[in-house]
N, C-alpha and C positions, 0 to 999 in steps of 0.2 A: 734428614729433616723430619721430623714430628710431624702428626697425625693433622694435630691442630696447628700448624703451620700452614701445609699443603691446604687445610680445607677454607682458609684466612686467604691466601694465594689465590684460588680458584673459584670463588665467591667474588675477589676483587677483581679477576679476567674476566668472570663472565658479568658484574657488573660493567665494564670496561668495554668489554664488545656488545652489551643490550645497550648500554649510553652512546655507544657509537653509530650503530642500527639507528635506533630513536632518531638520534640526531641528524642522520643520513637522512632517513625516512621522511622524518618533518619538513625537515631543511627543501627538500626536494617537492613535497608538498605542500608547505607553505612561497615560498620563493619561485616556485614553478607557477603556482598559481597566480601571484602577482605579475611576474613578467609574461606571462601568455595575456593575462588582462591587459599590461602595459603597451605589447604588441597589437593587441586587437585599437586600443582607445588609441595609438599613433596612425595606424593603418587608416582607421576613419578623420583622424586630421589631418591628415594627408590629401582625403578623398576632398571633404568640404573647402580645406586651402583651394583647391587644384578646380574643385566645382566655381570658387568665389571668382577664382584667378578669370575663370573660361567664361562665367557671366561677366566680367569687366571687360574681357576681348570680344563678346558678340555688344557689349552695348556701343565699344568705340568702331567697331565694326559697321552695324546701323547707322552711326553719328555722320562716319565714314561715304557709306551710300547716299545717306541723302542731300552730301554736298558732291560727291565727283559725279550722281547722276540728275546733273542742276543744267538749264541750258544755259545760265549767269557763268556757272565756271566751264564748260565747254567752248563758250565765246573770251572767255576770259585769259583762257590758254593760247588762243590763237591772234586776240588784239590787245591783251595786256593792259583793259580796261581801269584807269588809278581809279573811278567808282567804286570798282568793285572793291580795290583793297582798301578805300577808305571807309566802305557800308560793312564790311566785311571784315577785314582782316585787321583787327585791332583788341585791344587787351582783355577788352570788356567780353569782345566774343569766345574769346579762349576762355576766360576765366567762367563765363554762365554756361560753356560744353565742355568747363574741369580739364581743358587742352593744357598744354604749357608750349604744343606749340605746334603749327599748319605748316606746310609748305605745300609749292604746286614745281612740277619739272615738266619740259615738253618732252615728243620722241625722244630726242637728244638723251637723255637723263639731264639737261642744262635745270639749273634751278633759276626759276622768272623769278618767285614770289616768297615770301615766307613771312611767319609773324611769330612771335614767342612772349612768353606770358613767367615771370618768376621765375626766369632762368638766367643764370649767370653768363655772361657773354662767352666764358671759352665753354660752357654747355651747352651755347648756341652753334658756334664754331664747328665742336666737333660732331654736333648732332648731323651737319648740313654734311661735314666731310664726309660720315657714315652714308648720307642719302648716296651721294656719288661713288663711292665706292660700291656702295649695293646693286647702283643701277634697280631701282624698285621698278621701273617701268616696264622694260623684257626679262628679268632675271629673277626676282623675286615673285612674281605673279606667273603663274602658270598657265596653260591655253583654258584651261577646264575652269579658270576661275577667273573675276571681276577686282577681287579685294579681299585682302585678308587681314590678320590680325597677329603679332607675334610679342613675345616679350624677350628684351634682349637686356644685354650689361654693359654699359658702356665707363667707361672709367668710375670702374665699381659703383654705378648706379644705373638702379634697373629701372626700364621704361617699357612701357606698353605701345608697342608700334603699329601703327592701322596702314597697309598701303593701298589704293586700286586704283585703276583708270578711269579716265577721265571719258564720261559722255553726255550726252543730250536724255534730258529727263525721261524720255520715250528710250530710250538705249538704243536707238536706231542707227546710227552713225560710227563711223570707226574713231576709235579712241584717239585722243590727240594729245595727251600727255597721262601723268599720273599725279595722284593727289597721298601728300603722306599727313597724320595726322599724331603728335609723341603727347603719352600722358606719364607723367611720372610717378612710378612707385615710390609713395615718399612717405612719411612716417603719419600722415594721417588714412592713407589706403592699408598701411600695417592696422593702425590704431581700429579702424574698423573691421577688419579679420579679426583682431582678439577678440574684440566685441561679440562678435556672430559665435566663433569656431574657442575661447578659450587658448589658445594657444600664441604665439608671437613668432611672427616670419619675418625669418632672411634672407633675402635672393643674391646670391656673388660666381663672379666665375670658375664651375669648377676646374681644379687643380690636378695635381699628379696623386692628390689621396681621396679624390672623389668617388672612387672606385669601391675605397677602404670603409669611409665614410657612410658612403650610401647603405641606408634601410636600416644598420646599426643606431641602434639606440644606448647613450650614455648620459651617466648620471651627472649631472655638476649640480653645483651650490653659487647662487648669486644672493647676494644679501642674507646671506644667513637659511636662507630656502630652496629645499632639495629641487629640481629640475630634470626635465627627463627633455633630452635632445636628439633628434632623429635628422637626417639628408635625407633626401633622391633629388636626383638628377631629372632637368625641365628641356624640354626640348628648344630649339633657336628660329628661327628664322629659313635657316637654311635644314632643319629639321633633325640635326644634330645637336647631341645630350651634353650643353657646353655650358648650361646653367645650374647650380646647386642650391635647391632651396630647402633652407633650414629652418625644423621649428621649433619650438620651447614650451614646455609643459610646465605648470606647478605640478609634482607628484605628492600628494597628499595623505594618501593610504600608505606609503613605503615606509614611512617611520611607522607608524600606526603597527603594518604588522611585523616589522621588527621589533618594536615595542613587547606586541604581543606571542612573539616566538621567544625572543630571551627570557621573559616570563616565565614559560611553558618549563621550559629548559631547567631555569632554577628550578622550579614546583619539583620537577621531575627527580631532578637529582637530590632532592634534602628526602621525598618520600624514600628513593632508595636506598640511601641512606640509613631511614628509619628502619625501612626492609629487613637491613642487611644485618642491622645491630639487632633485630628480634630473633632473625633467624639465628648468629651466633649465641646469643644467649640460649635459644634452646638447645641446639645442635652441641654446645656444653653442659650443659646441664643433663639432658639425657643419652647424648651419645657419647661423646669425647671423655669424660671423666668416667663412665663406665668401663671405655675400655682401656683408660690407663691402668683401672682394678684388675681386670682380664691380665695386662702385662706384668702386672706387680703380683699376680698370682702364681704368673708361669715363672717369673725370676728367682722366687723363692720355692716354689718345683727345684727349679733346675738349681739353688744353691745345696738345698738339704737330700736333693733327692729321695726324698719321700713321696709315694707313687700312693700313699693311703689320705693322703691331704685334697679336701675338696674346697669349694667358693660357692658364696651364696648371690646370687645378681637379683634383684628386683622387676616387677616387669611383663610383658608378656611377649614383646618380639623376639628378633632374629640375635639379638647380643644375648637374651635370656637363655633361649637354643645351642647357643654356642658354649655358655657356661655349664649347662647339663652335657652337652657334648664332649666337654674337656675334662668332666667329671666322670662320665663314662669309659672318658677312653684311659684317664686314668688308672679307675678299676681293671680296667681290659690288660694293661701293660701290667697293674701287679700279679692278674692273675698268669698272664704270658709270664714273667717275670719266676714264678712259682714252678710254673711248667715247663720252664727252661732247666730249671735247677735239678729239679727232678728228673730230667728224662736229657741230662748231656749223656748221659750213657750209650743211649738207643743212638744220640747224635752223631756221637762218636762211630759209632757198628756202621751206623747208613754211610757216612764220609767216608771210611774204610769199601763200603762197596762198591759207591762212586767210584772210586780211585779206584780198584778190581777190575769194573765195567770199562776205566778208559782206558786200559791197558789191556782189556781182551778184547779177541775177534769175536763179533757177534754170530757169526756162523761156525765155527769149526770150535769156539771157545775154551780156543787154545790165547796163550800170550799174542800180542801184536809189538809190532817193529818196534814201535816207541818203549816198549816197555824192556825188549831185547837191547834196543840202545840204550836203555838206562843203566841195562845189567854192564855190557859193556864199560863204560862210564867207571861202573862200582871196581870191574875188575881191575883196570887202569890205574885208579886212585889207590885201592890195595895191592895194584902191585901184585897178582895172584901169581904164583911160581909154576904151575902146571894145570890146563884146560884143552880139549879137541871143541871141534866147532863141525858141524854136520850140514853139510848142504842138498832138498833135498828138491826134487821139481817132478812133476806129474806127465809124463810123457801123451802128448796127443788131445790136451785137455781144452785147447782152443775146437780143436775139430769136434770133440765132442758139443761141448756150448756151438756149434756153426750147426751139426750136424740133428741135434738132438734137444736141444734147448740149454737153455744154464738152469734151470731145474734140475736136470740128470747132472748136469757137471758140478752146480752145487752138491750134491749126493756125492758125486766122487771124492770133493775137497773134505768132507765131512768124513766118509767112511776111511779115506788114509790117514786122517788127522785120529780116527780112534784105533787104527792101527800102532802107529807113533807113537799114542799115549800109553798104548797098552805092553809093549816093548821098552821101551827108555823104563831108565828107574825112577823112582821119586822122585830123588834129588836134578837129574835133568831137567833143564829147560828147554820145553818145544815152544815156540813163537812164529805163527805163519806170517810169512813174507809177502811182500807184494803178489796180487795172481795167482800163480799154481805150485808156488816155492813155500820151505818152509826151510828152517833155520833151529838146531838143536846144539844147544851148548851143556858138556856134557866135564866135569872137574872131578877131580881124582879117581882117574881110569886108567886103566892102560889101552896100547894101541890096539893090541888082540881081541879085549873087549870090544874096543871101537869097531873092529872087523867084524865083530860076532855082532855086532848090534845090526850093525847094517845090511850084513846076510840074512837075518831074522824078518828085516824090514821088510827087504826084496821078497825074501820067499812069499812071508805073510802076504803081500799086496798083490804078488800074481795067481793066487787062490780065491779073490774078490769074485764071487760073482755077480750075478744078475744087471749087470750091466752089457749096453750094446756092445765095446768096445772092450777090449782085454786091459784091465790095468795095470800099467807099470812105471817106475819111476826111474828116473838114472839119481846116484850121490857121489859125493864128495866129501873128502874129510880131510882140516890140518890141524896142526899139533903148532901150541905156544914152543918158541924158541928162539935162541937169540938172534936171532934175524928176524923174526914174526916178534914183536913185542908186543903190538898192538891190536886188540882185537881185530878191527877193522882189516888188517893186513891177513890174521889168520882167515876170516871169512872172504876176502880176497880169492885166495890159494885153494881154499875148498868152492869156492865156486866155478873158479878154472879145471878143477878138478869133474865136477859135476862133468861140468861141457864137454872135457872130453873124453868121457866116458860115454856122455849122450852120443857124441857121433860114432864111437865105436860099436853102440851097437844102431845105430842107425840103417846101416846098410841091410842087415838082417833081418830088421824090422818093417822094412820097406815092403815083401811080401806079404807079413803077418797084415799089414793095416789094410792093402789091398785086397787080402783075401778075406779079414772082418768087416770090410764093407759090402762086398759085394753078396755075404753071409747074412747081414742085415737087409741086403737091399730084396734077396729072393724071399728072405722069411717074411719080410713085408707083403708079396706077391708072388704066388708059386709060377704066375701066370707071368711074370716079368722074369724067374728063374730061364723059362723055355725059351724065352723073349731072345735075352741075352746069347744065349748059347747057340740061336740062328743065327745073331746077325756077327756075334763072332767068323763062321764059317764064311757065310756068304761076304762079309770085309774082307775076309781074307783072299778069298779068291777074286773078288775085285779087284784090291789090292795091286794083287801079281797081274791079272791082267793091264790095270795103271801106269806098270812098272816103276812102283813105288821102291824108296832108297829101303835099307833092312829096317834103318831107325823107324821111318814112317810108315813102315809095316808091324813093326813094333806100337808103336803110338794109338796105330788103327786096332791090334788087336786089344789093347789096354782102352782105348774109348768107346771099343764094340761091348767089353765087359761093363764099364759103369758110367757110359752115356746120360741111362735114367738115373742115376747115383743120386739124382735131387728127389724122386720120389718116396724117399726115406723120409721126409717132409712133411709129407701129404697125408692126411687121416685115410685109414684104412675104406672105409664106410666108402670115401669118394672114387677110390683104385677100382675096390670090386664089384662098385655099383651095375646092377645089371639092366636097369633102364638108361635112357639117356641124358646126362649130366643138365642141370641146371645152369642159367647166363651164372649164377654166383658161383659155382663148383669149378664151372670151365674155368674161369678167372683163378681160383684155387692151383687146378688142376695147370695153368699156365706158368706159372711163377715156380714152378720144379725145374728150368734151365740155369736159374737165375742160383736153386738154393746149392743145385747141383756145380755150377762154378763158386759157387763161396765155401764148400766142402773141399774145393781142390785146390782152390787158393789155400787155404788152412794144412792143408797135406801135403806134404815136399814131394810124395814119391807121385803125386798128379799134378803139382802146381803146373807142368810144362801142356797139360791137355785140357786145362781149366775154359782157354778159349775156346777151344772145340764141343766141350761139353755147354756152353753159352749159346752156341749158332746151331745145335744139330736140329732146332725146328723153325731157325729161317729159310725162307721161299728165294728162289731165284731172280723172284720179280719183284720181292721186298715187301711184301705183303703176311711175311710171317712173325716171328713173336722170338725173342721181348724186345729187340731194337728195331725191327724192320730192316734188317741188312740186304743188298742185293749184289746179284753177280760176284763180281771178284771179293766186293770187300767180307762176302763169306768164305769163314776159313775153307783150304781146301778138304781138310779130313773133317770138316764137319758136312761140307757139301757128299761127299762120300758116302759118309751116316747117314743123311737124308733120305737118297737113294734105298738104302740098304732096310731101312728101317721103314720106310712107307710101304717098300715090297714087300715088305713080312708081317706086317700089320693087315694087309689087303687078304694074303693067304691067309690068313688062320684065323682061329676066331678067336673074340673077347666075349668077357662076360655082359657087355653090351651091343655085342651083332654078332653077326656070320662069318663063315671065311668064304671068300672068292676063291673064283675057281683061276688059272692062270693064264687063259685069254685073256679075261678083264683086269687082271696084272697089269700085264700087259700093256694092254689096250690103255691103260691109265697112265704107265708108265709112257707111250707115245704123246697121248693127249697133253699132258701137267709137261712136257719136255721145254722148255724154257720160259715154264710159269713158275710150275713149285720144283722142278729139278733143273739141279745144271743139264743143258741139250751133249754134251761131250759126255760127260759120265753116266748118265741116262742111255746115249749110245751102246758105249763100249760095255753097258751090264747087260744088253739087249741082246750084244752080238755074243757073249759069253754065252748067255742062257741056252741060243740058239745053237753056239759050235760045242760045246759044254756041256748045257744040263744044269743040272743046279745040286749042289753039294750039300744038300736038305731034303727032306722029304718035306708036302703038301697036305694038307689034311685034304685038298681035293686036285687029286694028280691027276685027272684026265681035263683035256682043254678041250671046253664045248664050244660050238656057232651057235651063232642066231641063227 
């Protein structure tokens, strides 16, 4: 869809929804305001209806009184006087008190008397049947009242009904019947409510929609003239809402501002209208055909591809902006466009070293896997007739990274990787392998060479110095053949090979690592060298007295040499400190059980005394470090250690205190006996010492008293 579609579209929605607004808007405030006016102007003819209605019941009310408190009809009631009905009760009286018609009943509710005025005989009939059913004399008249007044419907015609009892002019006397007196709402008592009130009333009984009815206001049309008609409900007799009276309005202003909303409405919409057709014409004129030039500029860009062709736009906005912008960026691409041309060379060099860098290792900057499996790959597809494959792996190199950091072990990976390079020929491919493996694929050689290469290796790398750790590597080597076709198979065969050459010398190397650890561990602390070498002895002889199996004499003297094995860890500075360690150094200084079992785990010829090197400075009571273990769940050769090592820590001295003398050993050793030591092995080291001796010397060998 086009520019100027969408903007034809979107002018006609949002006219669409501001005409609908308006129109909501208006509609709501024109129309709200007439019908809230129309509710208020019923609500008050309602009021003056309902006021006229109650001044015609207090005046038949009066009329009422001053004939039932007459001592004429109190005597009347009781001797049934025809005087009286003939001075009285005749047409002429009704008609000059607007009656249509009297009656009198005694106790009884019996009706003596009655007189009627303009009313049809079965209106007389059933007015009388009504009296007797009502019983007006005890039933309709309450204790609290004399006479009242109601308006009721009697075959759909309403009347004004007055009842009270009957007394003597002084009201002295007890009532001796009742007096009813009926006016009829007839079309001249309407006739004078419109008069007064504007409006026209209907009084009928209400029905099963009087409910619905009531207080709603609707509009009808009688004679060609709008009306406004509204219910409520009138109360009876018996003071239930059984009357519906209805009234009628001229509504005069309704047309008027319907008149004047539809008006409003057209005005509105021909102005927008007007609006809309100015605004398209401008919105064409200076936007829209501007930037069909913009599109017919870039079309014919992109047919000739000509990146030197510019557009001239008029103007000084944001489309004028955009036409220098597209002019600019033009130039920008032809001169990109120039400097492409010129400089694919250098482009080419850079892609080429890309490709270099994703196939070397960024640290040993030797080939990497991927790029070995491409070689792979090449040799498969060619089909090459003869290649060995070399597998090579760094012996111990986890322990070093566990031991020393991967700083140092990075330096190892590095320093064998320029060994590798510096032995293979040229033509060789070294490619380090996942970790501490590498991977040399080595084509028209023979096997002898391949033996000489890899004795050159060996030798060269176990001459590495300046590392903690002795470096050495185990290899492997297979040869393409028909049975090995495929690369992958020959580096198979020489990895197997590796392995098991690694465990062959395993065995033998299990001493050397032992012994290079614990070589590191003294030159870190001369004062841990001494350390070690007491509590060797003094294990040992605990030990025997223990009556420990040979293994777990074995174990004890292998955890009595590299216990502190995690102090290899620890900064120098904080070992030899000769004042008292810092809260932050001690924290330091704690976490050497923890490095010292990650060193053993890493090492197969300790992995089996890693847990014991974890517990040898938890407490009995569980109060020690780094898990809080107590009682049993500390190992038993670390519980041992504990012993051994707190005793020989108290004799001699650090670079941060003294050494005791062996009372207070002693004496320590009783006190801490099933806080910080097992009470059984704290025991039997006591009774040693005692029957024994001790298979150490003390820097202070005589035991003083207090």
């Amino acid at each position: 869809m086009k520019l100027k579609h969408k903007a034809i579209m979107i002018a006609l929605c949002s006219a669409a929804v501001l005409l609908g607004l308006t129109y909501g808007i208006f509609y709501g405030v024109f129309y709200g305001y007439v019908e809230e006016a129309q509710r208020i102007q019923i609500s008050k003819d309602f009021e003056m209806v309902e006021t006229i209605i109650e001044n015609e019941k207090e005046d038949l009310n009066s009329i009422l009184k001053d004939w039932a408190y007459w001592d004429d009809t109190y005597r009347f009631i009781n001797d049934r006087n025809p005087s009286y009905v003939t001075v009285n009760l005749n047409p002429a009286s009704l008609e000059n008190l607007s009656l249509n018609m009297m009656l009198f009943a005694n106790q009884n509710n019996e009706v003596i008397a009655y007189s009627d005025f303009d009313l049809k005989n079965e209106e007389t009939v059933a007015l009388i049947e009504k009296i007797r059913q009502n019983n007006f004399y005890s039933g309709s008249i309450t204790d609290g009242e004399d006479a009242k007044t109601d308006l009721i419907i009697l075959n759909g015609q309403p009347y004004l009904i007055a009842s009270g009892r009957v007394n003597n002019s002084s009201r002295t006397a007890t009532s001796n019947g009742s007096m009813v007196m009926f006016k009829n709402v007839d079309k001249e008592m309407t006739a004078y409510i419109e008069v007064l009130t504007g409006v026209n009333v209907e009084f009928r009984e209400a029905g099963s929609a009087a409910v619905v009815l009531e207080n709603q206001i609707v509009k009808r049309e009688f004679a060609g003239k709008p009306y406004l008609t509204a219910s409520r409900l009138q109360r009876d007799s018996y003071d239930e809402e059984t009357i519906l009276m209805t009234i009628s309005r001229i509504e005069e202003n309704y047309s008027f501002v319907k008149d004047q909303f539809n008006l409003f409405m057209a005005s509105f919409i021909l102005i927008l209208i007007v609006i809309l057709s100015i605004d398209y014409f401008i919105v064409d004129r200076y936007f829209l055909k501007r930037i069909e030039k913009l599109i017919a500029f870039t079309k014919e860009v992109g047919l000739k591809r000509d990146t030197t062709l510019s557009i001239e736009m008029d103007g000084k906005d944001e489309l004028k902006m955009l036409a220098v912008s597209i002019n600019q960026m033009l130039k920008q691409i032809n001169q990109a466009n120039q400097r492409i041309k010129s400089n694919i060379t250098k482009r080419k060099t850079k892609e080429e070293e890309v490709l270099f860098l994703s196939y070397s290792d960024p640290l040993t900057r030797l080939k990497n896997r991927d790029y070995m499996k491409m070689q792979f790959e090449s040799i498969s597809r060619q089909n090459e007739s003869h290649y060995f494959i070399i597998m090579c792996d760094i012996n111990g190199l986890k322990l070093t990274n566990d031991a020393f950091g991967h700083q140092e072990g990075d330096q190892v990976l590095i320093t064998v990787s320029n060994v590798l390079r510096r032995i293979c020929r040229p033509t060789d491919i070294i490619s380090r392998w996942p970790g501490d493996e590498f991977v040399i694929l080595l084509k028209d050689i023979t096997q002898e060479e391949v033996c000489q290469i890899i004795q050159e290796i060996t030798n060269e790398i176990e001459k590495i110095p300046g590392f903690h750790l002795k470096i050495s590597v185990a290899m492997g080597y297979a040869e393409k053949s028909e049975d090995l076709k495929r690369p992958e198979d020959v580096l198979n065969l020489a990895e197997n090979r590796m392995y098991r050459n690694k465990l062959m010398e395993s065995s033998s190397s299990r001493n050397a690592t032992i012994r290079t650890l614990a070589r590191t561990l003294h030159e870190k602390s001369t004062e841990t060298e001494a350390h070690t070498m007491r509590i060797g002895l003094l294990s040992k002889a605990l030990g025997s007295r223990l009556d420990l199996r040979k293994d777990q004499l074995d174990d004890l003297e292998l955890l009595s040499l590299l216990h502190d094995i995690g102090k290899i860890g620890i900064p120098e500075y904080i070992l030899d400190k000769p004042a008292k360690l810092s809260h932050d150094e001690w924290e330091i200084i704690k976490t050497h059980p923890e490095i010292g079992y990650r060193i053993a785990k890493s090492t197969p010829a300790l992995e089996h005394i890693a847990d014991y090197i974890l517990a040898h400075h938890e407490k009995y009571d569980g109060t020690g470090y780094p898990n809080g273990l107590s009682a049993q769940d500390i190992p038993y050769l670390g519980r041992i250690i504990t012993v051994v090592d707190s005793f020989d820590v108290m004799t001699h001295s650090r670079s941060y205190k003294k050494a005791n003398d062996l009372a207070y050993a002693i004496g320590e050793l009783k006190t801490c006996s099933g806080t910080q030591f097992d009470p059984e092995i704290a025991k039997v080291f006591l009774k040693m010492i005692e029957e024994e001796g001790l298979p150490v010397e003390l820097e202070i060998s005589i035991i003083t008293e207090d």
